[in-house]
N, C-alpha and C positions, 0 to 999 in steps of 0.2 A: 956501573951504568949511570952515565944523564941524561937529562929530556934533550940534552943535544944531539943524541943520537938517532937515525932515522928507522921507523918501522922499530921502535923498540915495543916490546907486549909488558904491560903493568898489568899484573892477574891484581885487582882489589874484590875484596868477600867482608863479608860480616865477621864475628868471633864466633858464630855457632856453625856448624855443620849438621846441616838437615834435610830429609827428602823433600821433595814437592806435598808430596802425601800428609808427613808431618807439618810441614808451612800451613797448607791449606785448615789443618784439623786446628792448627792454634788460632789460626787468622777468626775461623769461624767459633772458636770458644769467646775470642773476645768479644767477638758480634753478638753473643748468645745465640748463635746458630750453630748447627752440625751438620758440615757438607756431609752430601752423599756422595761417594766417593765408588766405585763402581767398578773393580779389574777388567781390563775386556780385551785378554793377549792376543786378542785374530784383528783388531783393526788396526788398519795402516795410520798417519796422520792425517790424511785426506780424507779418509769417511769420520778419525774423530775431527776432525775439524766441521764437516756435513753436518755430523750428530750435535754438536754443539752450538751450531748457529740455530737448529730446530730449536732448542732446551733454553737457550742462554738468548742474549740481547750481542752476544758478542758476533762479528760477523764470520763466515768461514774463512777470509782473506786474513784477518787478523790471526786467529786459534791457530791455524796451519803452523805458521812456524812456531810458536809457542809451544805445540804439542810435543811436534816436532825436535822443538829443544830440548824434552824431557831426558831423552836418551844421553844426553852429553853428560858427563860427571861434571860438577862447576865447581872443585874445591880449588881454595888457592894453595897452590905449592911453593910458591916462589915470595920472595922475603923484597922482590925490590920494590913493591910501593912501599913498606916502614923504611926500606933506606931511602927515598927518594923523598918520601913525605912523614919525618916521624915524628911532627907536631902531630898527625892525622889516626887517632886511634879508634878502631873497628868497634861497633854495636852490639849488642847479641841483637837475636828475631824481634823479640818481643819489646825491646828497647824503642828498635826501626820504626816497626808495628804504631808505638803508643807516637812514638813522634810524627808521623805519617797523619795518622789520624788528629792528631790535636793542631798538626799545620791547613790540614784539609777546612779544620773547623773554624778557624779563625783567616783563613786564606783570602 
């Protein structure tokens, strides 16, 4: 494959593979906070989304598809972003995380 080519899909990911659940539960150790994290298998994305604009600052227009995306598995399977970019080597979480914040801070 090249970037010559039209409609090609690069799956690019991190080095770690992790749920959402997991993300969140690290994101908030570095915070020194501990989401509440809350199963709730009877709502659709639309009432979490509802629920979430109550709760959060985020708005339901936003969460919706966000929630939404949970359902999708997001592992990369495919090897052609290192063929295509293999200057370009993948992060783990916590790597992402610390860089994110430390650009945030000096931003």
């Amino acid at each position: 494959m090249t970037l010559d080519e039209p409609h090609a899909i690069v799956e690019i990911g991190g080095a770690d593979v992790l749920s959402y659940r997991q993300m969140m539960r690290r994101l908030g150790e570095k915070r020194g906070r501990v989401p509440w994290i809350l199963p709730v298998p009877v709502l659709t994305p639309s009432l979490s989304s509802l629920w979430c604009g109550l709760v959060t600052s985020v708005p339901p227009s936003l969460a919706r598809p966000l929630i939404g995306g949970q359902r999708n598995e997001t592992i990369v399977r495919d090897d052609t972003a290192a063929q295509l970019f293999p200057e370009v080597h993948p992060v783990g979480y916590d790597e992402a995380v610390m860089r994110t914040r430390s650009e945030a801070a000096t931003g």
